[in-house]
C-alpha positions in Angstrom: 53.0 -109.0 82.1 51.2 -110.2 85.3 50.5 -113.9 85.5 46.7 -114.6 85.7 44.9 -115.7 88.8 44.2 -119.3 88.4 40.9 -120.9 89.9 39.6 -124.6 89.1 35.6 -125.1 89.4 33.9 -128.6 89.3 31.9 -128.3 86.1 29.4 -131.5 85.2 31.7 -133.8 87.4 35.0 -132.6 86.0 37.8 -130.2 86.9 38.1 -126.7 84.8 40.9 -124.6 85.1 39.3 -120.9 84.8 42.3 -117.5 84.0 41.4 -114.7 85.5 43.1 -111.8 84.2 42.7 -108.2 86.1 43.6 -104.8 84.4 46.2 -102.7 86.1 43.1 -100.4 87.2 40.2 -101.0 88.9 38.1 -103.1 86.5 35.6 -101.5 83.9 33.5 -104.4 82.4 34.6 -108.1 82.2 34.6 -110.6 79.4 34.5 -114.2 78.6 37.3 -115.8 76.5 36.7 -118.8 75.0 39.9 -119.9 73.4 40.6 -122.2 69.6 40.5 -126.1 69.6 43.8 -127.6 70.9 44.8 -124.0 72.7 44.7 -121.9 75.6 43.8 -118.3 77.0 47.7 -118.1 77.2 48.4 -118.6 73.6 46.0 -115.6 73.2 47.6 -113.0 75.9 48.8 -110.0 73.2 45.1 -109.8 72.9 44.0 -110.6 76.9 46.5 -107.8 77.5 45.5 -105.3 75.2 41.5 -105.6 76.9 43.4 -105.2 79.9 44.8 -101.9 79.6 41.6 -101.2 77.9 40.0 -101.5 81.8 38.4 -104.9 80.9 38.9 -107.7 83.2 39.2 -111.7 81.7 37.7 -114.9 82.6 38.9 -117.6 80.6 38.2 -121.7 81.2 40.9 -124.2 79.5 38.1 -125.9 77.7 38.9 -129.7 78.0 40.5 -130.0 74.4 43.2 -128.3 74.8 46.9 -129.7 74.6 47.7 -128.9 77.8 45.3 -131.8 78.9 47.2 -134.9 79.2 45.5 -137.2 76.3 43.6 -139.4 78.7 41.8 -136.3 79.5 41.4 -134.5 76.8 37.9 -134.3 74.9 37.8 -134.7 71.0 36.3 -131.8 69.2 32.9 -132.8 68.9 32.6 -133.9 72.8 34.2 -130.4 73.5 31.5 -129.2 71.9 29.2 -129.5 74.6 31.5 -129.0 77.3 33.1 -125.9 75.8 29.4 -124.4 76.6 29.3 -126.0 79.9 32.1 -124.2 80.6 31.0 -120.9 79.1 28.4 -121.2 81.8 30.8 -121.5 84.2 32.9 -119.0 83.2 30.3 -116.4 83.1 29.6 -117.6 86.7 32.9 -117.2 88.5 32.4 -113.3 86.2 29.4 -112.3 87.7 30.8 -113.7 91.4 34.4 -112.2 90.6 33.1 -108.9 89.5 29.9 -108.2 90.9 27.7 -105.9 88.7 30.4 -105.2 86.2 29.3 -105.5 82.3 30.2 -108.5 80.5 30.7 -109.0 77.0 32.1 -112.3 75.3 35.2 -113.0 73.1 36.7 -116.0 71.2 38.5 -117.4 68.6 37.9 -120.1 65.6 35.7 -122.8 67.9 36.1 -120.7 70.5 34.0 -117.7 68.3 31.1 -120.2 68.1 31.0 -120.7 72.0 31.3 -117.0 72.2 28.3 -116.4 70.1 26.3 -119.4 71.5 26.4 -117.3 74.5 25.3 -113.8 72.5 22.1 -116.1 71.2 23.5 -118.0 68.2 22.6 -121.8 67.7 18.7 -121.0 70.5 17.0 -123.3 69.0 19.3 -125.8 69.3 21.3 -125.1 71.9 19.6 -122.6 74.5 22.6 -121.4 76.0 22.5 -117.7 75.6 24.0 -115.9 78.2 22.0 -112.8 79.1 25.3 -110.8 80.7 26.7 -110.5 77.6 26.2 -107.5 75.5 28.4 -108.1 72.8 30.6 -110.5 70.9 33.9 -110.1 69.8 35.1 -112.8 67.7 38.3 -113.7 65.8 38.2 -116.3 62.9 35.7 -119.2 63.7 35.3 -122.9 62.6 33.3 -122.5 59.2 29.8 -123.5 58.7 29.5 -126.9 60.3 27.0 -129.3 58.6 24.3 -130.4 60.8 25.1 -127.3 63.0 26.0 -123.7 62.3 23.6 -123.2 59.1 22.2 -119.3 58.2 19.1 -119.9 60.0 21.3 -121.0 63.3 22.7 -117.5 63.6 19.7 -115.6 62.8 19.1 -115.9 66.8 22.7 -113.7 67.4 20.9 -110.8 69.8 23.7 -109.1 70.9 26.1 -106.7 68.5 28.8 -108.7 66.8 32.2 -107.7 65.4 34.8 -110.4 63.6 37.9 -110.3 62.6 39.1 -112.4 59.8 41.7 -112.2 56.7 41.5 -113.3 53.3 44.0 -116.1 53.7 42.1 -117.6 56.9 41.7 -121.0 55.6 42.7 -124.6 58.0 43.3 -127.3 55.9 40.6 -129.8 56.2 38.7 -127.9 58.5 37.8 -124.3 56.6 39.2 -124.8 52.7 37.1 -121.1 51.9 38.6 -118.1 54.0 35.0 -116.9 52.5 33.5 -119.3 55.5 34.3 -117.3 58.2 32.3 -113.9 56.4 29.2 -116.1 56.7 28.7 -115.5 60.2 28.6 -111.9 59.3 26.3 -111.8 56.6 23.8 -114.3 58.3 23.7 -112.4 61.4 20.4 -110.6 61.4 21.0 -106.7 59.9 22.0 -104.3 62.7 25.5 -104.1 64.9 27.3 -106.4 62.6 30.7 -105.1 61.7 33.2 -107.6 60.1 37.0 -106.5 60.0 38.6 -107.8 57.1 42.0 -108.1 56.5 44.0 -108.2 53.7 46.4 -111.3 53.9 45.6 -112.5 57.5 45.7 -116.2 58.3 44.3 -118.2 61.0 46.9 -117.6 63.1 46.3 -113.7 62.9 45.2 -113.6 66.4 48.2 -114.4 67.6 49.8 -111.1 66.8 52.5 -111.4 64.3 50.8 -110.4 61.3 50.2 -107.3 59.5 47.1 -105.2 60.4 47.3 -106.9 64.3 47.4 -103.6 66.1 44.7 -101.7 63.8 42.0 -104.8 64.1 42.4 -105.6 68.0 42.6 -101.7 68.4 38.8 -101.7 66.4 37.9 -105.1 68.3 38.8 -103.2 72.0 37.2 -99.9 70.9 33.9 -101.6 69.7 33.9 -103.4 73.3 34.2 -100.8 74.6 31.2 -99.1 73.0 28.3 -102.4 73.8 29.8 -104.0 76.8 30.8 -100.2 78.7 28.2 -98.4 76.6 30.9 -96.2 75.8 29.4 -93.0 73.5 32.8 -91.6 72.7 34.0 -95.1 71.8 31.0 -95.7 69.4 31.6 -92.5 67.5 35.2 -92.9 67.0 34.3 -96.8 66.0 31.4 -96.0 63.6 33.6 -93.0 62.2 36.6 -96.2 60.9 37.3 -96.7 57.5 39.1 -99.0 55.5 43.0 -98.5 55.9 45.4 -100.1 54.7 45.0 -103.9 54.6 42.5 -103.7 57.1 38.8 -103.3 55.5 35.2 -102.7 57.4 32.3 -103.9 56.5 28.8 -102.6 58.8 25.1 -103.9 57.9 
């Protein structure tokens, strides 16, 4: 397991520490990572690896409310909010400068799925922070429907295709109560590229890679990059050929 190439960037008048994580071959496409609230790209490295070896490079900032931040510096969860896309910005940035003309898609987990989709158009009229690199949005989890801000009408503006990857048991205690949450952002996508990977006892924690139906869900999530970000045709056919099996269920509209 190489160790990632660490670069810090002055983003609005503070200091971001950006991953960047090369495949073993030259590099294919690239992606954005934005990682969940209180984590890190590290914590998500079964995953950054498997895009890897799939020829896609990574660029991932440690948004500011991580753990690893000391807490003097650390931002609460709403301020990281808006400095989670501030860094998304950034990150797609150092991409496009890293990895000249490469394709980029966009990948995160629980608050970092919202960021990820921000960038794929989610949240315009609100926000305005679509990233036009991106082609498509993988996403594991997310943080819910937020009052005040993720509503159905807020993702109606998702341009890019989507995939997400949640389980039936992917609830956070005081956060997400209904695992039933996270299939919103599928159905209120508008119709067209949606695909939502479904699994059958997955937690929150799924992403991490010690739970059933971890190697057939990343292996959908890397083949659908690999069909909108490379524009991959063999990819596409082999991904819109999956079925359900075993605890791992597809759903398309």
């Amino acid at each position: 397991m190489s160790a990632a190439q660490i670069v810090t960037l002055p983003v609005q008048g503070r200091n971001v520490r950006m991953s960047i994580y090369r495949p073993v071959t030259a590099p294919k496409g690239v992606l954005m990572l934005s990682h969940g609230a209180g984590g890190s790209p590290e914590m998500m490295r079964p995953l950054i690896d498997q895009l890897r070896r799939a020829g896609f490079a990574v660029v991932a900032p440690l948004h500011r409310d991580s753990m690893e931040y000391a807490p003097a510096e650390r931002d609460d969860l709403q301020t990281a909010f808006g400095t989670r896309i501030a860094d998304l910005q950034a990150a797609s940035a150092l991409a496009a400068q890293t990895f000249p003309g490469l394709p980029a898609g966009a990948v995160g987990y629980s608050y970092g799925s919202l960021i990820a989709l921000i960038g794929g158009g989610a949240l315009e009229g609100m926000v305005g922070a679509r990233v036009p690199a991106i082609k498509a949005v993988a996403t594991f989890s997310s943080p819910g429907m937020i009052p005040g801000l993720v509503t159905p009408q807020s993702l109606q503006t998702v341009a890019v295709p989507t995939l997400m990857v949640t389980g039936t048991a992917d609830v956070v205690p005081g956060f997400i109560p209904d695992a039933a949450q996270h299939v919103q952002y599928f159905e209120n996508a508008p119709i067209g590229n949606r695909t939502l990977v479904l699994v059958d006892g997955a937690t929150h924690d799924f992403v991490y890679g010690k739970e059933a139906g971890y190697d057939a869900a990343t292996d959908l999530a890397t083949e659908f990059l690999t069909a909108h970000v490379l524009g991959d045709a063999s990819a596409l056919r082999s991904l819109n050929g999956r079925t359900d099996a075993g605890p791992v269920k597809i759903r398309r509209r």
